[in-house]
C-alpha positions as CSV (number, residue, x, y, z in Angstrom):
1,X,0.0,0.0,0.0
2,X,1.6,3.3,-1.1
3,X,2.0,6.0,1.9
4,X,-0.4,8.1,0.7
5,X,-3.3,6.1,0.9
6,X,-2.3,4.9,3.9
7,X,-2.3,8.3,5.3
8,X,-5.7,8.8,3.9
9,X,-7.5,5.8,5.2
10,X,-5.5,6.3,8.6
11,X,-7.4,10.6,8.3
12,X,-10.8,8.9,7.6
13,X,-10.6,6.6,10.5
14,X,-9.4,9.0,12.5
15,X,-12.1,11.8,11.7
16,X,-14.6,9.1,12.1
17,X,-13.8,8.4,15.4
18,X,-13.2,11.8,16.2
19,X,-16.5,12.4,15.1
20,X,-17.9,9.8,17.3
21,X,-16.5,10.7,20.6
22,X,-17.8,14.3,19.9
23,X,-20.8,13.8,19.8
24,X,-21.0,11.2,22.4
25,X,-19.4,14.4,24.3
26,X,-22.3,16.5,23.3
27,X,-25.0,13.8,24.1
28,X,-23.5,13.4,27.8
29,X,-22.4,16.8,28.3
30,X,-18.7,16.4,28.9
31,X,-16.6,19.3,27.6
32,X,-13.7,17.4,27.6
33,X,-14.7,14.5,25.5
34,X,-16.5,16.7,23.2
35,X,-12.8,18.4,22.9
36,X,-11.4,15.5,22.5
37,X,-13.0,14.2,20.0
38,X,-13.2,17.7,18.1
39,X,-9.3,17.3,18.2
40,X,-9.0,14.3,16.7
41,X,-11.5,15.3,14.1
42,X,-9.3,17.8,13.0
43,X,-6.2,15.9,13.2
44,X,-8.0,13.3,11.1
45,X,-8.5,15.9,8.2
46,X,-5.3,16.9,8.2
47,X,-3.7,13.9,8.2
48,X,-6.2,12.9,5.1
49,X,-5.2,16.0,3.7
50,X,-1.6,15.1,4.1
51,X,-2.2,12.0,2.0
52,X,-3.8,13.9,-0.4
53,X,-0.7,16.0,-1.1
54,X,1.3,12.6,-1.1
55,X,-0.8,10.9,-3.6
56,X,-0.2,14.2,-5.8
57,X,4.0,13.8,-5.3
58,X,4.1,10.2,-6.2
59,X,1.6,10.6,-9.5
C-alpha cells in the first residue's frame, strides 16, 4: 500500500472516530470528550489532507 493512501485511510478513521467521541461528548455533556473528540477530528482531516498531497507527489 503506497504511503499516501495509507495516510488517507489512517485521516478517515481518525475523523470518524473523532467524530464519534464528539458527539458522544455532546449527548453526555462532557466538555472534555466533546474536545477531544473535536481534536482528533481535525487531526484526522489533516492527516487525510496530508495523503492527499502525497498521492499528488508520487503521480
Amino acid at each position: 500500500m503506497k504511503r499516501s493512501s495509507t495516510n488517507q485511510a489512517k485521516g478517515k478513521i481518525k475523523e470518524m472516530k473523532g467524530r464519534v467521541k464528539e458527539g458522544a461528548g455532546v449527548m453526555t455533556d462532557n466538555h472534555d470528550m466533546e474536545a477531544e473528540g473535536r481534536g482528533e477530528r481535525i487531526a484526522g482531516k489533516v492527516q487525510k489532507k496530508v495523503g492527499d498531497v502525497q498521492q499528488v507527489f508520487e503521480d
